[in-house]
PANUSE-647936 format. One record per residue (C-alpha): residue number from 0; residue in three letters; y, x, z. Coordinates in Angstrom, 2 decimals, padded with zeros to 5 digits. Each point is the difference from the previous one (the first is absolute). Example, Ala and Ser with C-alpha at 12.3 -4.5 7.8 and 13.67 -1.06 7.14 Angstrom:
<atoms>
i:0, aa:ala, y:-004.50, x:012.30, z:007.80
i:1, aa:ser, y:003.44, x:001.37, z:-000.66
</atoms>
This chain:
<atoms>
i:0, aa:unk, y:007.40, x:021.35, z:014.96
i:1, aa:unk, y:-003.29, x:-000.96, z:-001.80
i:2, aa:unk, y:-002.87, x:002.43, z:-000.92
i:3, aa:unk, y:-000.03, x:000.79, z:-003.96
i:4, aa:unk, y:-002.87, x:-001.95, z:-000.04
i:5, aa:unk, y:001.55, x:-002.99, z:000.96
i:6, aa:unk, y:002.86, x:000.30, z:-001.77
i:7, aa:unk, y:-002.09, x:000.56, z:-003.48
i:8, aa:unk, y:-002.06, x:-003.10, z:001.09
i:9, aa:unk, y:003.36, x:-002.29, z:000.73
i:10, aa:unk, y:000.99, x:001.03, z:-003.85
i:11, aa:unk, y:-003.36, x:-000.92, z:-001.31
i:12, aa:unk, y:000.75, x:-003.39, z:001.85
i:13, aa:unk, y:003.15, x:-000.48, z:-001.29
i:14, aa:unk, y:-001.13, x:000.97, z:-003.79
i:15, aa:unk, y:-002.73, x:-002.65, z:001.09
i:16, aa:unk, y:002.72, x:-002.89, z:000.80
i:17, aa:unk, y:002.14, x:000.97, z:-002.96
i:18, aa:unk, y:-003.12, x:-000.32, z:-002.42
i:19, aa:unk, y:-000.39, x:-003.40, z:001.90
i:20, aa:unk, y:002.78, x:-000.89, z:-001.04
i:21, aa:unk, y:-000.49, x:000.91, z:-003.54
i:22, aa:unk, y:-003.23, x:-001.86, z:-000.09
i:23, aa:unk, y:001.49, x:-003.12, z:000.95
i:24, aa:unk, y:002.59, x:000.01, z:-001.84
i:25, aa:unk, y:-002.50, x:000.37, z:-003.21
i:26, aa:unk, y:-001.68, x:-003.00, z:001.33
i:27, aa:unk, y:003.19, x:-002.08, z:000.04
i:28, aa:unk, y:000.74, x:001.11, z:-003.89
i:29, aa:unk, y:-003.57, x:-001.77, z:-000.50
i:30, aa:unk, y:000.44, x:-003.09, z:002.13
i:31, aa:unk, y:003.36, x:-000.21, z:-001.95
i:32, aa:unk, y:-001.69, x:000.74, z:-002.99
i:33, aa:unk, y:-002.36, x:-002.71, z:000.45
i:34, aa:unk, y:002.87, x:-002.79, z:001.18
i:35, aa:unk, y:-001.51, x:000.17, z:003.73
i:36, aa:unk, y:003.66, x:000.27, z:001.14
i:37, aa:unk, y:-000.95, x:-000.81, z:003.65
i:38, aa:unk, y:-002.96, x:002.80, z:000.02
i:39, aa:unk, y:002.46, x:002.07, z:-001.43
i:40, aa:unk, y:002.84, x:-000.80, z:002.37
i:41, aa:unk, y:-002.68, x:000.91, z:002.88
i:42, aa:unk, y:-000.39, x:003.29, z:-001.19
i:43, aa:unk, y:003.93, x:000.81, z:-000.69
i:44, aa:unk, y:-000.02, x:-000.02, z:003.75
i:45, aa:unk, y:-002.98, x:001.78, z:000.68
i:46, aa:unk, y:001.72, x:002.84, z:-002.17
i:47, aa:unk, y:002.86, x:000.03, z:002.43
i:48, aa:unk, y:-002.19, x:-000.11, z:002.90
i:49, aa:unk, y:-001.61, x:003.10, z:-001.02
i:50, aa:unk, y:002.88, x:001.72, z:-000.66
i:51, aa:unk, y:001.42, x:-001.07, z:003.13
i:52, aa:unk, y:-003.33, x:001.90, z:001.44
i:53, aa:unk, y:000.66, x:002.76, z:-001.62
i:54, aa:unk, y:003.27, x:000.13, z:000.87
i:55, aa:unk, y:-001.30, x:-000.13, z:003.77
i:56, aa:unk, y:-002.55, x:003.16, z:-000.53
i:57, aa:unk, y:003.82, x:001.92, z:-001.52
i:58, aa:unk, y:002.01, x:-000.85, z:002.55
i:59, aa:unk, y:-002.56, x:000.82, z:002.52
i:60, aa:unk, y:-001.27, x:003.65, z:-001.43
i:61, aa:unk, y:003.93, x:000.59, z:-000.42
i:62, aa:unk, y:000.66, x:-000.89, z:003.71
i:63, aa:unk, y:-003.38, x:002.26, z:001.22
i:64, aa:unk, y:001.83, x:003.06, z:-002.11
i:65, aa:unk, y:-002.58, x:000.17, z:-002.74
i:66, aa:unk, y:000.77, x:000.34, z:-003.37
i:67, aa:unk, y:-000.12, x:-002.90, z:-002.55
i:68, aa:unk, y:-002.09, x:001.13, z:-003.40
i:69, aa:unk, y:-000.19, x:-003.13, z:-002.77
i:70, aa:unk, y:-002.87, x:000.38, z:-002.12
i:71, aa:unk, y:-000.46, x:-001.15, z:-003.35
i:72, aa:unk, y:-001.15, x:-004.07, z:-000.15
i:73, aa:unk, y:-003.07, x:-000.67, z:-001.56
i:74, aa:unk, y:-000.15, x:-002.86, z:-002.25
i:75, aa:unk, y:-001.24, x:-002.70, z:000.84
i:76, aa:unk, y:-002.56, x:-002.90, z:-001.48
i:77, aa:unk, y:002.12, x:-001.76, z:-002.89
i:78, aa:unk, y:-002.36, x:-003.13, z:-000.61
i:79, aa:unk, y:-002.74, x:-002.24, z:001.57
i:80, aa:unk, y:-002.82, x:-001.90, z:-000.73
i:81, aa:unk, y:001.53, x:-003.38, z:001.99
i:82, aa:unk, y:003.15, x:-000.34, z:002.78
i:83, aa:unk, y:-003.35, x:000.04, z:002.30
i:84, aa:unk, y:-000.94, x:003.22, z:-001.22
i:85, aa:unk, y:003.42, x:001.51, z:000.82
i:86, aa:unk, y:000.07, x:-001.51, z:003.67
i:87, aa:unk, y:-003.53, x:001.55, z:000.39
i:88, aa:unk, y:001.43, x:003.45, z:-001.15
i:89, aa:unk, y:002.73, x:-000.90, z:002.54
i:90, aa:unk, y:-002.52, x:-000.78, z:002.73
i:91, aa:unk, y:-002.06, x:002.97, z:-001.33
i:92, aa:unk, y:003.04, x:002.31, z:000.19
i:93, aa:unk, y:001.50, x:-001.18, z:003.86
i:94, aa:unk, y:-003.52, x:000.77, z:001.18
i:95, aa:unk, y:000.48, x:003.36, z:-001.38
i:96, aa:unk, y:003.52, x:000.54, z:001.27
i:97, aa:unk, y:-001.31, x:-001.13, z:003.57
i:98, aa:unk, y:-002.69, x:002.91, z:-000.07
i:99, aa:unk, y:002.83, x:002.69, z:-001.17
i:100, aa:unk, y:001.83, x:-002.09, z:003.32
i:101, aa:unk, y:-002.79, x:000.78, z:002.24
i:102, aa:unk, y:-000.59, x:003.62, z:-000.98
i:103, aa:unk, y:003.33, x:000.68, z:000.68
i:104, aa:unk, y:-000.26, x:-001.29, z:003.54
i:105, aa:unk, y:-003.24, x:002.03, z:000.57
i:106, aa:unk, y:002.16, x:002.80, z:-001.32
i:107, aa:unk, y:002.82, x:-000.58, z:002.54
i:108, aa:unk, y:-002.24, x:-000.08, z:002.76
i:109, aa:unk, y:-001.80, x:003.04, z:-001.18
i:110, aa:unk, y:002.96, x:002.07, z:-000.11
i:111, aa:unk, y:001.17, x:-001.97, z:003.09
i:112, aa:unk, y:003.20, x:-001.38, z:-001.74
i:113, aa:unk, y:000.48, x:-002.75, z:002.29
i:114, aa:unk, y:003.55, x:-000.86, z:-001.55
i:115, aa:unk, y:-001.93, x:-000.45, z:-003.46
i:116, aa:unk, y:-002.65, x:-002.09, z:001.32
i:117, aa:unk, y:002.11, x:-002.17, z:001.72
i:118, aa:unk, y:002.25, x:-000.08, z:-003.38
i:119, aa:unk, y:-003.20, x:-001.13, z:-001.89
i:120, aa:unk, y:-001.14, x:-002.44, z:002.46
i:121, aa:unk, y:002.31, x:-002.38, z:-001.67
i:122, aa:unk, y:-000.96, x:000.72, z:-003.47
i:123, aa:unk, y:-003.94, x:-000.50, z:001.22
i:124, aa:unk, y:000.64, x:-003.59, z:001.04
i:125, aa:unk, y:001.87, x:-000.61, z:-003.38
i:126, aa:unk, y:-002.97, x:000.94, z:-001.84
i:127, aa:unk, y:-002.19, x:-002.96, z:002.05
i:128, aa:unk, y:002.73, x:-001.88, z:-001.17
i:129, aa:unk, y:-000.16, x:000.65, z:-003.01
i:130, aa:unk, y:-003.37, x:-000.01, z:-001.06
i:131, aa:unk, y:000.01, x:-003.70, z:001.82
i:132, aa:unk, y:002.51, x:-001.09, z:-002.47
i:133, aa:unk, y:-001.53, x:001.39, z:-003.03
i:134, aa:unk, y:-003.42, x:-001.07, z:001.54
i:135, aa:unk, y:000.68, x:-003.52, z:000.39
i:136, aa:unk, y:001.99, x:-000.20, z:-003.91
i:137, aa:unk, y:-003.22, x:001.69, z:-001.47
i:138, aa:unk, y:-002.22, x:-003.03, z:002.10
i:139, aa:unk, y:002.67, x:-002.38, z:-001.61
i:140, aa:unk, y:-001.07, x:001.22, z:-003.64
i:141, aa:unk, y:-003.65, x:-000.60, z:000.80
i:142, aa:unk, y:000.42, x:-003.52, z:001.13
i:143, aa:unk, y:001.81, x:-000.93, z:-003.04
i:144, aa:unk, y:-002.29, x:001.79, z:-001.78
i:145, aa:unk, y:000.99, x:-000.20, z:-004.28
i:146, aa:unk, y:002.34, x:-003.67, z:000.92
i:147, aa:unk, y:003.14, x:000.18, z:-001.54
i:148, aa:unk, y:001.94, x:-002.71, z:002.19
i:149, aa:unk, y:-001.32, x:002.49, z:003.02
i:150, aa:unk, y:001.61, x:003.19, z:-001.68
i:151, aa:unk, y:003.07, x:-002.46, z:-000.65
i:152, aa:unk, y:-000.23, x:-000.46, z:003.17
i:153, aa:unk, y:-000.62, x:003.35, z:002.08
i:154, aa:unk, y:002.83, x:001.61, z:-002.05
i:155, aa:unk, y:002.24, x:-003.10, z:001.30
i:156, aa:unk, y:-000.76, x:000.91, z:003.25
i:157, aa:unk, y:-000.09, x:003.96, z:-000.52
i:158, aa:unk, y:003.39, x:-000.68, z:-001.03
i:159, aa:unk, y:001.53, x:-001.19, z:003.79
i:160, aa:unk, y:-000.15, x:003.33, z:001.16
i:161, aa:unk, y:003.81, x:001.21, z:000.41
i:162, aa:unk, y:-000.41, x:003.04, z:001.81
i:163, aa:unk, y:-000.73, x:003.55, z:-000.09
i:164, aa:unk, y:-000.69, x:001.79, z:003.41
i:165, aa:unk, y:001.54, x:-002.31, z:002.36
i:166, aa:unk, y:-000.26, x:000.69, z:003.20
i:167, aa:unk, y:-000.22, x:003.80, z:-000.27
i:168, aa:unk, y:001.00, x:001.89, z:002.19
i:169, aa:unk, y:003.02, x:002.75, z:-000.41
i:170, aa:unk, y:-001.23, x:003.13, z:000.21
</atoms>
């Protein structure tokens, strides 16, 4: 059994994943939007990866015998400046996402929910992950800087990625 604290901090997290989601998925209507079909493809599975996160912060405050509450989803960006605009936001947003992570952790230890912490642990070296991957697209942008043949290009390449989550672990 978690404290009520934790268990009203887990739904914040999983409102936070969801609305991950959500963003993303706004991002891919602009990348499609814009005929960036590989920068949109990349974010299709980043919407699936999210939900597959949030799926993993249900499961787990179902199996700890808390209560699941859904919130309402706020809505998210519709439009940016540039595709490297949006993968900043991205960037902007994982980097926000790993300090909700990393609260939660200080939380767990605080309220000495071992279980939880070690449940989180994965989820804190996803977020290194991810802001790595976003990281390194964002540097891609700024090399091509405003080249055309570069954004052909990156969205080429943005476009190999096949995946959503493998790897993960059950839970």
């Amino acid at each position: 059994m978690i404290s009520q604290k934790m268990e009203e901090e887990l739904n914040k997290q999983l409102n936070e994943e969801l609305f991950s989601s959500y963003l993303y998925l706004s991002m891919r209507a602009y990348f499609e939007d814009k005929n960036l079909a590989g920068m949109a493809q990349w974010m299709k599975l980043q919407t699936e990866e999210e939900n597959l996160h949030a799926m993993k912060f249900f499961d787990y405050i179902v199996r700890v015998g808390g209560r699941v509450k859904l919130e309402a989803i706020k809505k998210p960006k519709f439009t940016w400046k540039s595709p490297r605009a949006a993968f900043e936001d991205a960037l902007k947003h994982e980097k926000y996402i790993t300090g909700r992570i990393n609260f939660l952790v200080d939380l767990a230890y605080k309220e000495k929910d071992h279980a939880t912490a070690t449940f989180l642990n994965w989820f804190v070296d996803e977020q290194v992950e991810e802001e790595d991957t976003v990281s390194k697209i964002v540097d891609s942008f700024k090399l091509i800087g405003n080249d055309p043949s570069g954004l052909f290009l990156l969205d080429r390449e943005l476009s190999q990625r096949n995946t959503a989550g493998a790897g993960e672990p059950e839970n």
